[in-house]
MOPAC internal coordinates of N, CA, C and O (Angstrom, degrees):
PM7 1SCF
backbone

  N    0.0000 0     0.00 0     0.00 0    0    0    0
  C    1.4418 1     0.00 0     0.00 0    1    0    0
  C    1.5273 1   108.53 1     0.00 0    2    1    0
  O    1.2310 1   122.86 1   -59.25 1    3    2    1
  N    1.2757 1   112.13 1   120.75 1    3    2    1
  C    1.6802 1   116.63 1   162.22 1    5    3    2
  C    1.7068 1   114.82 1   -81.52 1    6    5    3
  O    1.2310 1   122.06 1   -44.94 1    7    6    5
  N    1.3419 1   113.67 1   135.06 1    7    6    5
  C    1.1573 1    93.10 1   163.80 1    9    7    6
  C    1.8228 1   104.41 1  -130.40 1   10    9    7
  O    1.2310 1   132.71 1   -24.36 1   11   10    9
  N    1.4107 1    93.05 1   155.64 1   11   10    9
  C    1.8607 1    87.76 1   178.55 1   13   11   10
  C    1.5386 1    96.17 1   176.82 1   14   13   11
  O    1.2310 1   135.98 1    13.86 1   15   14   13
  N    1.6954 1    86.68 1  -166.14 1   15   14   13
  C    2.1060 1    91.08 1  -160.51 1   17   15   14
  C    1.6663 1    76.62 1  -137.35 1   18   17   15
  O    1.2310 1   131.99 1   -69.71 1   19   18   17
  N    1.5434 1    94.45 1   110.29 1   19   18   17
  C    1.3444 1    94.63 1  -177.44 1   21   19   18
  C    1.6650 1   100.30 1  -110.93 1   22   21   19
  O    1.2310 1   114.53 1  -163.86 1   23   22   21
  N    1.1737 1   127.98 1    16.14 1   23   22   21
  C    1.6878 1   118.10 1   171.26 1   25   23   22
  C    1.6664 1    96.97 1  -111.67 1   26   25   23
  O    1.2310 1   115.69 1  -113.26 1   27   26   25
  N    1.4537 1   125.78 1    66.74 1   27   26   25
  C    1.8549 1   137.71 1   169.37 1   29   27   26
  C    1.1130 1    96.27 1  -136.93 1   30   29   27
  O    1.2310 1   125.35 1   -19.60 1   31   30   29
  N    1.4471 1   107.33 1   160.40 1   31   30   29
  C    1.4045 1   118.59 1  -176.47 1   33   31   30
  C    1.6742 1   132.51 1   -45.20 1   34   33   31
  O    1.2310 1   141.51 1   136.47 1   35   34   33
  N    1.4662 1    75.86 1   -43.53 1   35   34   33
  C    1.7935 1   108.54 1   167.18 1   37   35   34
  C    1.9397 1   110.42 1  -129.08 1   38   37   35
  O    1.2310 1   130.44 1   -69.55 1   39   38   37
  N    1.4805 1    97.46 1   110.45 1   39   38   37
  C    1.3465 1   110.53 1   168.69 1   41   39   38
  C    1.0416 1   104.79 1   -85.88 1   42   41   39
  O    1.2310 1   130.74 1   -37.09 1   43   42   41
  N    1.7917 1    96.88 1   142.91 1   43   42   41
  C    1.2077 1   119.25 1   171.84 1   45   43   42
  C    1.1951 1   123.47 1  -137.43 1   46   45   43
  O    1.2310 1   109.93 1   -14.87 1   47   46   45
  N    1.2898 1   136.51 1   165.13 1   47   46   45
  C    1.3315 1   135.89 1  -141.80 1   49   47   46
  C    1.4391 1   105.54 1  -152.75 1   50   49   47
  O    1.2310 1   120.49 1   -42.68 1   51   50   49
  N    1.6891 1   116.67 1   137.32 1   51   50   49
  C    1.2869 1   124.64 1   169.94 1   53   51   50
  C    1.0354 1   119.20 1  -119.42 1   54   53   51
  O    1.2310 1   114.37 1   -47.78 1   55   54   53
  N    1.6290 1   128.27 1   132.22 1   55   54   53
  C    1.1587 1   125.73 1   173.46 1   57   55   54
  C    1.8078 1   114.22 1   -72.04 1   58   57   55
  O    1.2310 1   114.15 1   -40.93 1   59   58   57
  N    1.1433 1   128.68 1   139.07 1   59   58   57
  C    1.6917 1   121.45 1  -166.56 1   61   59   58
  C    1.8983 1    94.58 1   -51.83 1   62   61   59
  O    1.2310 1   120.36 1   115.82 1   63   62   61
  N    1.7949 1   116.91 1   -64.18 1   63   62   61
  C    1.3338 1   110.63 1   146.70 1   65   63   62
  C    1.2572 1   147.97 1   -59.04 1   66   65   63
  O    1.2310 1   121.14 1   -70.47 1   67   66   65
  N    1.6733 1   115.42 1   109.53 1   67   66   65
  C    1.2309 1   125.21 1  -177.90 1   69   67   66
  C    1.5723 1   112.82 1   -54.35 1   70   69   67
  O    1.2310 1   121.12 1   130.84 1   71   70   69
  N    1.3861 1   115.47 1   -49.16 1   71   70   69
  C    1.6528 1   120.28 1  -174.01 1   73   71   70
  C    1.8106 1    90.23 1   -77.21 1   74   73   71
  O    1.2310 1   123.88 1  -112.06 1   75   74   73
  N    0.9143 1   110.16 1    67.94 1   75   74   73
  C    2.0343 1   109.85 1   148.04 1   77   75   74
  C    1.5267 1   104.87 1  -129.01 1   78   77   75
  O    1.2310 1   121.81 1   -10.99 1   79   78   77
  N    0.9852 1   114.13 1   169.01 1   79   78   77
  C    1.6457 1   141.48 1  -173.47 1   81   79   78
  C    1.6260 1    83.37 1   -74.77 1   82   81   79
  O    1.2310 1   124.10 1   -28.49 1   83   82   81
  N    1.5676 1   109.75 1   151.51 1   83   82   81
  C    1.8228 1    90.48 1   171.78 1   85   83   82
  C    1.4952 1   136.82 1    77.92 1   86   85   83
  O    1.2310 1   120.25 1   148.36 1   87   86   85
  N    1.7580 1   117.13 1   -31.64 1   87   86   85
  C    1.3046 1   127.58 1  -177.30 1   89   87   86
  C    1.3726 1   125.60 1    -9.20 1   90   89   87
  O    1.2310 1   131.34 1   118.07 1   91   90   89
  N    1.5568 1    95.73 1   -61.93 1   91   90   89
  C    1.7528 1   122.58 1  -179.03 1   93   91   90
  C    1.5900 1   101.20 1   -83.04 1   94   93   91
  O    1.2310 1   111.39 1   -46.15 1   95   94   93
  N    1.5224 1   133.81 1   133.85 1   95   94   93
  C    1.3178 1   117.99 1   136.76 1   97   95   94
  C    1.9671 1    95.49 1  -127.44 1   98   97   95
  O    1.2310 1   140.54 1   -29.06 1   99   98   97
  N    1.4373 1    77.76 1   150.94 1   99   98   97
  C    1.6058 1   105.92 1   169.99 1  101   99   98
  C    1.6178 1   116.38 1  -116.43 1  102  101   99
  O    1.2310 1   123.36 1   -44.35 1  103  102  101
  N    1.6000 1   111.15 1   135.65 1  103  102  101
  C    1.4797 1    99.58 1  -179.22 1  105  103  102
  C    1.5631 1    92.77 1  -128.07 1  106  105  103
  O    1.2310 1   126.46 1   -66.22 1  107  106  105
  N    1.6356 1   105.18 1   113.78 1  107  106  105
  C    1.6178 1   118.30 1   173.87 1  109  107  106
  C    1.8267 1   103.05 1   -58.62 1  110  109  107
  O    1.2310 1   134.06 1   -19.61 1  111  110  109
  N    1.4066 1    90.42 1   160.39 1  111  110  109
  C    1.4770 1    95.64 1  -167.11 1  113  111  110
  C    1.9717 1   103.12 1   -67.21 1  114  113  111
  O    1.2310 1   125.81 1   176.12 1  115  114  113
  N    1.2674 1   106.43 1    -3.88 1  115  114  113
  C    1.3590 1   100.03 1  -171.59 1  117  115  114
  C    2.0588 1   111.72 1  -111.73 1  118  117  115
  O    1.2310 1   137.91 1  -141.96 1  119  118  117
  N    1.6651 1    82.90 1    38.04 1  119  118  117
  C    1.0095 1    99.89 1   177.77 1  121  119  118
  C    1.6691 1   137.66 1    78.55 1  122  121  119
  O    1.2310 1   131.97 1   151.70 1  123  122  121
  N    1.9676 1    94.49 1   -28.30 1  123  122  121
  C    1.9089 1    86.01 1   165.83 1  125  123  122
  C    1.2739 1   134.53 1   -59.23 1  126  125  123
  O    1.2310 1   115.31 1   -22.37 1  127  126  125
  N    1.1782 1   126.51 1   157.63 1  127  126  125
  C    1.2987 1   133.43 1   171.42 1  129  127  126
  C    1.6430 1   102.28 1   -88.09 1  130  129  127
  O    1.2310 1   111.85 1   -39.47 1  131  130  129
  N    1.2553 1   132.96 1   140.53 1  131  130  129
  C    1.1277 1   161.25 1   178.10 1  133  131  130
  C    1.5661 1   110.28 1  -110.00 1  134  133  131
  O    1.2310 1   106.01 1   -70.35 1  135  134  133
  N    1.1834 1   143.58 1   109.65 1  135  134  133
  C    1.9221 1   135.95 1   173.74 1  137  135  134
  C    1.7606 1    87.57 1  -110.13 1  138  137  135
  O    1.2310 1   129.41 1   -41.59 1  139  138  137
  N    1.4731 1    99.47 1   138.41 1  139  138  137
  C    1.4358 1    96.35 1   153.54 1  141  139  138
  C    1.9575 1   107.11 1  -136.23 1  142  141  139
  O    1.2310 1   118.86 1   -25.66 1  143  142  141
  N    1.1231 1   119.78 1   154.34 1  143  142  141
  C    1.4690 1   145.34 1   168.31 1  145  143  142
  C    1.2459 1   129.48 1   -84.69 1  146  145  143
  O    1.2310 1   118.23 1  -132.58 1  147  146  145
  N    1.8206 1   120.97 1    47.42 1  147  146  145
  C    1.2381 1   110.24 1  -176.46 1  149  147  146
  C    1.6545 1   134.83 1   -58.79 1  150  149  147
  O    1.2310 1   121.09 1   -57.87 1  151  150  149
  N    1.2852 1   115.53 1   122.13 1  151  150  149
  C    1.5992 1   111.55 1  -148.64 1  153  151  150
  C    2.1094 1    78.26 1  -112.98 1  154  153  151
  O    1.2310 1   105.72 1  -171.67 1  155  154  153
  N    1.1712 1   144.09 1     8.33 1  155  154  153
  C    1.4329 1   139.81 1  -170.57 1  157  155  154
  C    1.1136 1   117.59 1   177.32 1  158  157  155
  O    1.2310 1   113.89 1   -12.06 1  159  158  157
  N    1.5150 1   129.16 1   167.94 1  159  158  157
  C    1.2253 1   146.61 1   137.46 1  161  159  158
  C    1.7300 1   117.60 1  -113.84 1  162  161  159
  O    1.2310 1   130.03 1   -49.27 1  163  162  161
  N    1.1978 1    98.27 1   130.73 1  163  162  161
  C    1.3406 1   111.01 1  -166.68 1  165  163  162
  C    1.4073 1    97.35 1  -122.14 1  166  165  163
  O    1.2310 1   124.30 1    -2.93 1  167  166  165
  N    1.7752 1   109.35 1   177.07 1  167  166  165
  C    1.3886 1   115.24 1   170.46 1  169  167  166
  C    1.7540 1   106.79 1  -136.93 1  170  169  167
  O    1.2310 1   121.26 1   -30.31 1  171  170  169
  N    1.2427 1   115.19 1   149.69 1  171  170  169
  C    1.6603 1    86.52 1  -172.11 1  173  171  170
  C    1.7492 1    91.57 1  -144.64 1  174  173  171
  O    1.2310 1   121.53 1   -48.06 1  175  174  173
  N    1.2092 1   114.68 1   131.94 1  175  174  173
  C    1.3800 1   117.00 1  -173.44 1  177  175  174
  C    1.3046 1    95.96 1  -120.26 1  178  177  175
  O    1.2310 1   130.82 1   -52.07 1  179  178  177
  N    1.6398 1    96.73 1   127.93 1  179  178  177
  C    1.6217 1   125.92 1  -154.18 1  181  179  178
  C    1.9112 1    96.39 1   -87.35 1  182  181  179
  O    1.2310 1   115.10 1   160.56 1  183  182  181
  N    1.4189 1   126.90 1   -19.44 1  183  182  181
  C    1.5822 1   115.97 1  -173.94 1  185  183  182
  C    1.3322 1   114.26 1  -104.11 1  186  185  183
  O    1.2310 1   124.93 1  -179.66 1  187  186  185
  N    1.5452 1   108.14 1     0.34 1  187  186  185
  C    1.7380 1   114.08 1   169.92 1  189  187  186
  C    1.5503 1   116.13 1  -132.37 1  190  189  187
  O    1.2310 1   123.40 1  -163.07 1  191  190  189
  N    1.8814 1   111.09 1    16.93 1  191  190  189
  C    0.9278 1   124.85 1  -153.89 1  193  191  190
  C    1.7047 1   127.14 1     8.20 1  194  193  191
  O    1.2310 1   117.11 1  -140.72 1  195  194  193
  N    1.2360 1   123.11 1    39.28 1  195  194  193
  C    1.3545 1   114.47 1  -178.14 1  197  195  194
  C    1.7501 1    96.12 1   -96.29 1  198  197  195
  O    1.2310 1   117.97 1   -31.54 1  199  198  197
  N    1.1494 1   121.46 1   148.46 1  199  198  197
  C    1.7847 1   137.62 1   141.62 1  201  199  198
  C    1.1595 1   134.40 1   -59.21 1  202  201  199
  O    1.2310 1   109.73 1    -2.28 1  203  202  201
  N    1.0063 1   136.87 1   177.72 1  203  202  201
  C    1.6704 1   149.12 1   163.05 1  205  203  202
  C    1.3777 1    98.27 1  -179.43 1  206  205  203
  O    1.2310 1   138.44 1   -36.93 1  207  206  205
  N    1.7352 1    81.85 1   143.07 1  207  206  205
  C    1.8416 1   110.55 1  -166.98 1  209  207  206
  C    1.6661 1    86.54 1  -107.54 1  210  209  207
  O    1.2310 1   119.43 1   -83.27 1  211  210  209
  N    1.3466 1   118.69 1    96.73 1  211  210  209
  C    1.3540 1   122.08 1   152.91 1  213  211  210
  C    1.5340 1   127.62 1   -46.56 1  214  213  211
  O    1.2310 1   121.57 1   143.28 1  215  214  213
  N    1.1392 1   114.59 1   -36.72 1  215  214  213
  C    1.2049 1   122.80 1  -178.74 1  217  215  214
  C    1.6068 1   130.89 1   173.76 1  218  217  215
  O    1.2310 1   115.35 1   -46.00 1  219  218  217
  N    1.5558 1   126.42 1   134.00 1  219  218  217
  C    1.6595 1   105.42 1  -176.30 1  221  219  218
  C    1.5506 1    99.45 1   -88.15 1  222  221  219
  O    1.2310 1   134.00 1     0.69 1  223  222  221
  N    1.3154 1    90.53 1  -179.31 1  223  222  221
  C    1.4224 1   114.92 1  -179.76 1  225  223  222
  C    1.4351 1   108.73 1   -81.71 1  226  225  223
  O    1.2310 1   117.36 1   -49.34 1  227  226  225
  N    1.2558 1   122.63 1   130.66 1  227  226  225
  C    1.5887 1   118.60 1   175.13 1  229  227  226
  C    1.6519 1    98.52 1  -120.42 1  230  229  227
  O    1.2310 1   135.28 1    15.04 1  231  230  229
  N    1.4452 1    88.04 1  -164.96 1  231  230  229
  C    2.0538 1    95.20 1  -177.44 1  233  231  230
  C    1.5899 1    78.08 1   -84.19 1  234  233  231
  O    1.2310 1   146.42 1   -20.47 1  235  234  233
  N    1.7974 1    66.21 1   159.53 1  235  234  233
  C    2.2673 1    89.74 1  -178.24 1  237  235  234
  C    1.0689 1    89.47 1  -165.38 1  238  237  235
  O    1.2310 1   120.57 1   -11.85 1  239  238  237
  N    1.0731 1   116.52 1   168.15 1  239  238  237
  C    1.5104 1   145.48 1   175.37 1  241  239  238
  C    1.5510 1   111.30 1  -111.22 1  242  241  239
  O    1.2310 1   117.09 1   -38.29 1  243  242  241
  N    1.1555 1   123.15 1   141.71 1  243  242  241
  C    1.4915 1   126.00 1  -179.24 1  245  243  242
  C    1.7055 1   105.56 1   -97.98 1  246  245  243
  O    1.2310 1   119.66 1   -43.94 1  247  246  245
  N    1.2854 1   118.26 1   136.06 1  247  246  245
  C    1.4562 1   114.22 1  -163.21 1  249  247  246
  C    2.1563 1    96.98 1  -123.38 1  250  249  247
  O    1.2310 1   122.78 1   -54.80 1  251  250  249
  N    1.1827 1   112.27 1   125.20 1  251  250  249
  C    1.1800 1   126.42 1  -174.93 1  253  251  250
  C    1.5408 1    98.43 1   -87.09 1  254  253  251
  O    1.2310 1   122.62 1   -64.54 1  255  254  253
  N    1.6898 1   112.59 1   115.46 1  255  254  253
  C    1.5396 1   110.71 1   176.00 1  257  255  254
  C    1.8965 1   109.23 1  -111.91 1  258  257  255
  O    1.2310 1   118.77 1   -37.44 1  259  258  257
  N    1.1688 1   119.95 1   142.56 1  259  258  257
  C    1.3017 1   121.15 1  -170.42 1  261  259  258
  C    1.5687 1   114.80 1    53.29 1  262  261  259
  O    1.2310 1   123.23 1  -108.59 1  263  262  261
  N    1.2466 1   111.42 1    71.41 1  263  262  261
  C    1.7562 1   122.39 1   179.71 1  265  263  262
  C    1.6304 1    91.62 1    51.74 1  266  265  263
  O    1.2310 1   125.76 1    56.61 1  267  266  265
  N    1.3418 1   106.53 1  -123.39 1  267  266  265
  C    1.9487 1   101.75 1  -148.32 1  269  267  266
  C    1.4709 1    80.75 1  -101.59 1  270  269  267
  O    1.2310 1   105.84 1  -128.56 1  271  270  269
  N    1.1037 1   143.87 1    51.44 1  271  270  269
  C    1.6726 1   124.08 1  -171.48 1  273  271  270
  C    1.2284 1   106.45 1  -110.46 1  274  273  271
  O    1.2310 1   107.52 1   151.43 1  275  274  273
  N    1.4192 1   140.88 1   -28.57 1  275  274  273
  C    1.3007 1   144.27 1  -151.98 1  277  275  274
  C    1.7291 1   102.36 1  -168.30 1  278  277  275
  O    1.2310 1   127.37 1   -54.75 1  279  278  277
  N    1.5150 1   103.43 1   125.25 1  279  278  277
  C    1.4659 1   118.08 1   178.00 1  281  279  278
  C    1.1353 1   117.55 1  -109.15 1  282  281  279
  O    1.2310 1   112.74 1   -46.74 1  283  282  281
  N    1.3493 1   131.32 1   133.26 1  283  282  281
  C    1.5826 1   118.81 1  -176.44 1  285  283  282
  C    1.5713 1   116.68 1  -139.16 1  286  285  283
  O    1.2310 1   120.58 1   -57.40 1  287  286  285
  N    1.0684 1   116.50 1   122.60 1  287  286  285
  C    1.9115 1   109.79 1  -161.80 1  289  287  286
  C    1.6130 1    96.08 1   -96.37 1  290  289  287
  O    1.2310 1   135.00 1   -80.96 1  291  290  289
  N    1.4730 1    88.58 1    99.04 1  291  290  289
  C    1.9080 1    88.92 1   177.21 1  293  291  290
  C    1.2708 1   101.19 1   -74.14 1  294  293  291
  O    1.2310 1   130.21 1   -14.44 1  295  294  293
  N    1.7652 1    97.91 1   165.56 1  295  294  293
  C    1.6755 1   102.23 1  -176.08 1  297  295  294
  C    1.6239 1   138.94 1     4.08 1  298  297  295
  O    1.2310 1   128.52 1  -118.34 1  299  298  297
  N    1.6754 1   101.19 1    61.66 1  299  298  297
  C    1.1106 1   133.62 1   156.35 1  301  299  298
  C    1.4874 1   120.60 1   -70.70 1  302  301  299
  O    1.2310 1   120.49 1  -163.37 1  303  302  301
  N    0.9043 1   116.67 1    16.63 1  303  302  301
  C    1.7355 1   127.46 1   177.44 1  305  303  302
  C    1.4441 1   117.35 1  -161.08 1  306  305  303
  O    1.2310 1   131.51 1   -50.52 1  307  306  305
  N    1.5491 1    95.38 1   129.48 1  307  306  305
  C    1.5178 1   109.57 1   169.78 1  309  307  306
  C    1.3793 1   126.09 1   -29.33 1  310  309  307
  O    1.2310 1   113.76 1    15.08 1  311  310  309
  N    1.0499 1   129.41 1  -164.92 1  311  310  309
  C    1.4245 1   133.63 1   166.42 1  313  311  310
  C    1.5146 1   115.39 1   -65.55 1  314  313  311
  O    1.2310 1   125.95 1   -46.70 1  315  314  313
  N    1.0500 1   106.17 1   133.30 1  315  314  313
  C    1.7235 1    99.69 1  -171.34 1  317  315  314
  C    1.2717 1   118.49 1   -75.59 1  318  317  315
  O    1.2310 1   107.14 1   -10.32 1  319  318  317
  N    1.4507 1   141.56 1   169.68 1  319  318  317
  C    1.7454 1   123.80 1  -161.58 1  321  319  318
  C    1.5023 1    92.15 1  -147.28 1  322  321  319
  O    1.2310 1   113.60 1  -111.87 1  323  322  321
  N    1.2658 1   129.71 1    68.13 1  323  322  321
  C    1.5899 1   122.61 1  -158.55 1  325  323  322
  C    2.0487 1    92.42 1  -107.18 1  326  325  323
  O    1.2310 1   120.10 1   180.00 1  327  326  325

């Protein structure tokens, strides 16, 4: 299952699994395709430059809320590290 909002300037696309090769694609208005591989969510504070890895990406399932209107990848991330 793809899910995405393909009538925006820039469509974008979800794979139902976040942990695949590819997950994300983006298609620039000049037609490339863009794939990205989100492997985390991080947080990164720019005045002490340190990071934190909130959490990786694991397998998930993409969950369709109100018929096709809204997609939501529950527990798509590891244990959180806050």
């Amino acid at each position: 299952m793809i899910i995405g909002s393909p009538n925006v300037q820039h469509p974008v696309h979800f794979l139902s699994n976040l942990n695949q090769i590819g997950a994300v694609q983006v298609r620039t208005p000049g037609g490339i395709l863009l794939q990205s591989t989100p492997v985390d969510v991080s947080l990164y504070d720019a005045a002490s430059g340190t990071s934190v890895i909130v959490g990786a990406v694991k397998d998930c399932s993409a969950v369709l809320v109100g018929g096709n209107q809204v997609a939501s990848h529950i527990h798509c991330l590891s244990s959180a590290r806050l």
